[in-house]
N, C-alpha and C positions, 0 to 999 in steps of 0.2 A: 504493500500500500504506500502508495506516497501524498506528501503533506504538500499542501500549497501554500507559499509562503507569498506576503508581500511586504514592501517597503513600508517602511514608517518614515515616509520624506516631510510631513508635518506633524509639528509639534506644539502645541498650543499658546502662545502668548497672553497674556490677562493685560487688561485695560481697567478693564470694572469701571463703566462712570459709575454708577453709584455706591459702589463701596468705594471709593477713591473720594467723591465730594469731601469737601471739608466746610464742616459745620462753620455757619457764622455767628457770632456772639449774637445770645437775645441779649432786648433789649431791659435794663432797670430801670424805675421811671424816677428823675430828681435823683438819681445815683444813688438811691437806697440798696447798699449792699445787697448780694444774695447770703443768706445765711444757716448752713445746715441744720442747727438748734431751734431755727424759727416753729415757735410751735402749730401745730396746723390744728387752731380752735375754728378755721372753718372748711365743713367740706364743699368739695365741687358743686354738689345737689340740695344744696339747703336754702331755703329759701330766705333766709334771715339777708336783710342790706349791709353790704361789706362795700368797703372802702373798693376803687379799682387797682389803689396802688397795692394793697396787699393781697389783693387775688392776682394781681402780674406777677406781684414777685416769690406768690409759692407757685404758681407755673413756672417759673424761674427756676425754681427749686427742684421741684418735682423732674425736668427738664435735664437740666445740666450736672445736678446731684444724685439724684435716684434713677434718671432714664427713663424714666415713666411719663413716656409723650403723650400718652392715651388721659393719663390723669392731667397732665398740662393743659392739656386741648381743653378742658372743661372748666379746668380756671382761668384759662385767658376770655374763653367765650362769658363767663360770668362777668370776667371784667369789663369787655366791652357791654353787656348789657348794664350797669352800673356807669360806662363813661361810652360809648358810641362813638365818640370823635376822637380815641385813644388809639392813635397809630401802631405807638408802641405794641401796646396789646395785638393789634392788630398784626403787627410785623413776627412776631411772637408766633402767632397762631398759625401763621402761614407756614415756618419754618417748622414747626411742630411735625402739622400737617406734611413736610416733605421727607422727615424724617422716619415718616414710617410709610413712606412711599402711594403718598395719595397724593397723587402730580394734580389731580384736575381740582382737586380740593384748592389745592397751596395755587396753582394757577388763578382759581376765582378771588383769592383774597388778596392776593401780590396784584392782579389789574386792578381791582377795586382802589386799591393804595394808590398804585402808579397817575390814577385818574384824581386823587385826594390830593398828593402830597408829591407834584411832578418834577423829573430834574433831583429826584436819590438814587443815590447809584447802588444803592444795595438792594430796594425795589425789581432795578432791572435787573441785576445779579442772579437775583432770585427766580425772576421768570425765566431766564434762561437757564439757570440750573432745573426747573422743574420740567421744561419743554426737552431737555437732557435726559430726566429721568424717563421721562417717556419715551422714551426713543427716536423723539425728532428734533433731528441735532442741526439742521437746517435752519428749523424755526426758532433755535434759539440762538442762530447768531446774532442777527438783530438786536437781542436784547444785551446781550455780552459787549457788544462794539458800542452801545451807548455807556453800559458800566464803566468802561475803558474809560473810554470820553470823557464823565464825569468824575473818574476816579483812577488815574494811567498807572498809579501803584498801586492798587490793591491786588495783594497778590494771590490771596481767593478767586478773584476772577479770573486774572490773565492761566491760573493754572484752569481753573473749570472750561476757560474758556476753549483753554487748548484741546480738553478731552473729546468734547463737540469736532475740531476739527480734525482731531487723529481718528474718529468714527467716521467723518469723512473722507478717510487716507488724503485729506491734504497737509501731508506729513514735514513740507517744508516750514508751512506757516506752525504749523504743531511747537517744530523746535525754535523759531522767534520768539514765541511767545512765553515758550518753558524756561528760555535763557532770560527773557526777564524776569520772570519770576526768579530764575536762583540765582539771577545780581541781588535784586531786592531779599533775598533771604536763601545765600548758599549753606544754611543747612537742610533744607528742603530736600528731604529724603525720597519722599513720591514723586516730584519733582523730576528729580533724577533718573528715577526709574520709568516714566513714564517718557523721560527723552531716549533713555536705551531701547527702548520700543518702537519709539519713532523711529531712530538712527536702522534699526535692525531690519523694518519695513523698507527702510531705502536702498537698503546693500549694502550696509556700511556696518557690517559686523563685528567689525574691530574697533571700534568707536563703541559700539553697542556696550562692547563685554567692558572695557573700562567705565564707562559711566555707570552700569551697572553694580559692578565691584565699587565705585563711590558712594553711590544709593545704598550698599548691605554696610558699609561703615560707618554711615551717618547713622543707621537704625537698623541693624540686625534681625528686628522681630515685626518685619514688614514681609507677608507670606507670598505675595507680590511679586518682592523683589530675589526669592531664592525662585519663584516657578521660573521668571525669566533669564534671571542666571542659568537654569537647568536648560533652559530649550536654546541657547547661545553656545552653552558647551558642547551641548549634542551635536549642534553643527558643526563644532572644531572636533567633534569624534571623540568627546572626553567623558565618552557615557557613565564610567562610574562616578567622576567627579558630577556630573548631571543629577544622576541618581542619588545622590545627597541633598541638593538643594530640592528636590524634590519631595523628598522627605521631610525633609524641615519646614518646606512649604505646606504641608499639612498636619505636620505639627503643630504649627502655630495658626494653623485656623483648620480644625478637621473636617470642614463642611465645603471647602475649597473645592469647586469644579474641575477647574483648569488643571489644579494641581493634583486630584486625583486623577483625572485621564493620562497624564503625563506619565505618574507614579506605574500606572498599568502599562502603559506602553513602554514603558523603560523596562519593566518586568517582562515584558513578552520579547522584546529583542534579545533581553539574557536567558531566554526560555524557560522562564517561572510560569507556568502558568496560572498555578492553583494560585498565587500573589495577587496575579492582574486580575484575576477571577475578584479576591476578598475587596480588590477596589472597585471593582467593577459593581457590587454589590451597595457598598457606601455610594457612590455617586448614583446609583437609582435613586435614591431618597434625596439628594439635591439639584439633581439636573438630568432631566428626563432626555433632552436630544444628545447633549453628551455621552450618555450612557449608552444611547442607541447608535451612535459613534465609532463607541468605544466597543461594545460588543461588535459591532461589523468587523473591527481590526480582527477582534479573538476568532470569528468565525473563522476568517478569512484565513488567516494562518494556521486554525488545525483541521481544516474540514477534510476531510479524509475525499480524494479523488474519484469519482463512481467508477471510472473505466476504469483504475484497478483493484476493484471489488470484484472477487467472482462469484457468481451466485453457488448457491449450496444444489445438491445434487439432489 
């Protein structure tokens, strides 16, 4: 019986616009600190009249401290019903909203702003990061190129902004735009790793693997930046050095797509199967065309030939 083997000529690179976005500071109103000990004598659902400042700033809390967007979202909206013309809040809400990925939610409340409170550039920032999450990276340049505009160093935007344009392989503007950002703040470790992406897309793979290797030394526990180290090595044929980063890239985030289909494929070139199989297994449960992918490789390479199969007598 013979095995049919094929190439593994691709190897996954990660982008992630939305895991990659970087959160923007909410807003405090009158610069009343946020404060972990603030006691929460009111909840989200109560009907009792509360101040709007201090329902923003246990959304604040809730938010940035506990991570519980779901309970922010409920105190920002009390606060706007308590102050209606409270931006803050407003702006608050919207980000909330795109942090747990409800783009059209965080869309209606970011125009509603942009129409209120015209000429902020964290407004437009924001709808072009939400028109990002959703997958239309087109529509959100517009909003990015006005952020710019009104704000040429923020470097939340020019890096979100680049994300949008490396979705649209226009990978030269990608790296303009990354380099300003890591003038304005070369420790910008995503930054980095999202320029070895770009470079790697160009044919510039030796570019790639050093800015890369800059990216894991600025921040080491960026899962990110070990998948795309691993798919750069494999193309200098340094598959066990590969097969490392790859591992560490799901180490530090187990739920990692990219980096489990990689981890399986790295396994199936060394002819592990039963490995590529237990990853193959995990990445069902995170990413269903991946996996569908991924199982095509494993087919593909042990499916046993029919013409030489002979039938039984």
């Amino acid at each position: 019986m013979q095995k049919i083997f094929i190439i593994f000529a691709v190897i996954i690179l990660s982008l992630g616009a939305q895991a990659q976005m970087k959160m923007r500071n909410l807003q405090i109103i009158a610069d009343q600190p946020t404060n972990p000990t603030l006691e929460m004598k009111i909840s989200p659902d109560s009907t009792k009249k509360a101040d709007f400042v201090e329902l923003n700033t246990l959304g604040v809390n809730k938010a940035l401290i506990e991570k519980d967007f779901n309970q922010a979202i409920e105190y920002f909206k009390k606060a706007i019903e308590a102050a209606p013309d409270c931006s803050r809040c407003k702006f608050n809400l919207g980000r909330s909203y795109l942090e747990l990925e409800k783009s059209d939610d965080a869309i209606r409340v970011f125009n509603e702003l942009a129409i209120a409170t015209p000429n902020t550039y964290d407004i437009y920032a924001s709808l072009g990061e939400a028109y990002n999450q959703k997958g239309l990276y087109e529509e959100s340049l517009p909003y990015f190129r006005q952020a710019i505009k009104l704000s040429p160093d923020d470097v939340i935007t020019l890096y979100s902004y680049s994300i949008s344009l490396s979705r649209l392989k226009r990978y030269e503007e990608t790296l303009e735009h990354l380099d300003k950002a890591i003038k304005l703040q070369p420790d910008f470790a995503e930054a980095y790793s999202n320029k070895g992406y770009a470079l790697f897309r160009l044919d510039r793979q030796k570019e790639a693997l050093e800015v890369l290797k800059k990216a894991e030394k600025l921040n080491p526990n960026l899962a990110q930046v070990h998948n795309n180290l691993g798919v750069v090595l494999d193309y200098f044929g340094k598959e066990e050095e590969a097969k490392k980063h790859y591992l560490e890239a799901v180490r530090l985030k187990p739920n990692y797509g990219e980096g489990l289909c990689n981890l399986a494929i790295s396994y199936l070139k060394s002819g592990d199967r039963d490995a590529a199989y237990e990853q193959l297994k995990k990445l069902e449960k995170v990413d269903f065309k991946l996996s569908e992918m991924l199982r095509g490789a494993i087919w593909s390479k042990y499916v046993v030939d029919a013409s030489e199969v002979k039938p039984k007598d």
